[in-house]
N, C-alpha and C positions, 0 to 999 in steps of 0.2 A: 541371627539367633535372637537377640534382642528385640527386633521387630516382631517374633513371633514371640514370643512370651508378654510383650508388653499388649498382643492381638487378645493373645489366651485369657492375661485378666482382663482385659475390657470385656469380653464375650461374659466370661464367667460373673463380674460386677453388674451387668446388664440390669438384671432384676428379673429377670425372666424365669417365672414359674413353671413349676412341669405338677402335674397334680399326680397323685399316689394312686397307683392301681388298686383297689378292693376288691379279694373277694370272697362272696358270701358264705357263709357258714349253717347257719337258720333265719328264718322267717317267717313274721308273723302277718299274715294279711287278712283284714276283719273288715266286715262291712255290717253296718245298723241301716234300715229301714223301719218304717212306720204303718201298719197294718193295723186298719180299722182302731187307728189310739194306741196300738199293744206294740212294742219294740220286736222285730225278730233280728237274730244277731244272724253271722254269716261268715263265712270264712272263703279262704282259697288256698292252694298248695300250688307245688311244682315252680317254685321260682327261679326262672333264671335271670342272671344280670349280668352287667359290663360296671362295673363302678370305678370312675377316675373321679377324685378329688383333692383337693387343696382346701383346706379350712384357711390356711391363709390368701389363697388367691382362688374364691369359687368360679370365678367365669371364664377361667382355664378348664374346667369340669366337665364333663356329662356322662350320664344316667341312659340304661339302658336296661329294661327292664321285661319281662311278660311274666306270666301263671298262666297254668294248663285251664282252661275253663269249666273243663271236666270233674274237677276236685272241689266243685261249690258245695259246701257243707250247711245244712241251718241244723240239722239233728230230728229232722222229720223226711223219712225216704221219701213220703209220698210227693213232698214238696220237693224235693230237692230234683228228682227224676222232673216232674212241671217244669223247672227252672231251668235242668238241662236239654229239656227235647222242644220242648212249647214254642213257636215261631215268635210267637210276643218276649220271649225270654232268650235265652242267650242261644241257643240252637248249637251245640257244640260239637256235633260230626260236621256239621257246616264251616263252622267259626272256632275251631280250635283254643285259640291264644286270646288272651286279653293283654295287652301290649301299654306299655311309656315310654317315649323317650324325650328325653332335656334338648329343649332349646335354646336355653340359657338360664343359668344359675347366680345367682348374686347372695351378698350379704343383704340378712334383714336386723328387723330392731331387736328380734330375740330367737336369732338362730340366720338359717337361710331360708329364699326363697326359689323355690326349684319351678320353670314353666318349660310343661308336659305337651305334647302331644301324644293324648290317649285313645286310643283305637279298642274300638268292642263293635263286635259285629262287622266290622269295613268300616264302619265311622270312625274317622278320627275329628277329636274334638279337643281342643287347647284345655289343660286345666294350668289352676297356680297349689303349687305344694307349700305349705309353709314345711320346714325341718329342722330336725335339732340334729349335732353331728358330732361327740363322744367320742374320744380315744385316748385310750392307754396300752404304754407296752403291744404294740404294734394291732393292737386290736379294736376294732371301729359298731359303733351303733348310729345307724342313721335310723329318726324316727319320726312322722310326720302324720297330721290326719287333716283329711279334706273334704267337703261335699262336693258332688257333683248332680245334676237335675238327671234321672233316670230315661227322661225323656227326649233329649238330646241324644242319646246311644240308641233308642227306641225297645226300652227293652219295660216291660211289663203294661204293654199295652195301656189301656182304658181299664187297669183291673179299680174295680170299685174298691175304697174304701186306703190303696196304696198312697202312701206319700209319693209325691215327685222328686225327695229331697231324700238323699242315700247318702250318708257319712262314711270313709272311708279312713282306714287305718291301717300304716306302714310300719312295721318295724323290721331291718335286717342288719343281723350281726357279719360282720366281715372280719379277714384278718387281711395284713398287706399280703401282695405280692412279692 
């Protein structure tokens, strides 16, 4: 009996992290691009996710994430239909889902750093997230914004006058599991 109890705290003293299951509640997901000089803003819906974290131990973590592709918002139909049917754009009866998921997570200098593999279209392409990660009373914001090159995913062709450079912006409220 002694041998197991003195087994129990060694296992337990280990230091051995488990990360806290999240999950989501709302989400805000925004994208900026650059059109001939003029900013169009963007959005997307339909989030789902997997979120294990540890703010004390991130690379116990990962992230699992998509949106529907279907729910691309700028606030101009005519665009937004372009963007979801167009071959050069996201083609969304094709390609469904816009997808993340963590590779690995670490602590950074002012928050964490989350590295993605982000799939649009069938390409998958490594990004790095920087995030910030907020919690009280069992309730969690993870918040992060990142560029990515448009042309890597292949999504707006040779449109004249587009940037290659699309900002992107994460925000999801979670509560524990």
């Amino acid at each position: 009996m002694k041998k197991i109890l003195i087994l129990v705290l060694c296992v337990g003293m280990s230091g051995t992290a488990v990360s806290q299951v999240w999950q989501p509640v709302s989400s805000a997901i925004g994208f900026s691009v650059k059109m001939l000089g003029v900013t169009v803003d963007g959005s997307f819906k339909g989030l789902t996710a997997t979120l294990k974290f540890n703010p004390e131990a991130p690379t116990t973590g990962s992230i699992a994430a998509s949106v529907d592709a279907v729910t691309i918002e700028t606030e101009n139909t005519l665009r937004n239909r372009h963007l979801r049917e167009k071959e050069d754009f996201f083609e969304v009866a094709k390609y469904p889902k816009i997808s993340l998921k963590s590779t690995k997570i670490e602590k950074g200098t002012n928050g964490y750093i989350g590295y993605f593999d982000m799939t649009i279209k069938a390409i998958t392409k490594n990004v790095k997230v920087p995030f910030t990660f907020s919690e009280t009373n069992n309730k969690a914001t993870f918040s992060g914004t990142f560029k990515i090159n448009r042309n890597d995913w292949a999504i707006g062709g040779n449109t004249f006058g587009m940037s290659d450079d699309v900002t992107i912006r994460l925000t999801v409220n979670a509560i524990s599991k």
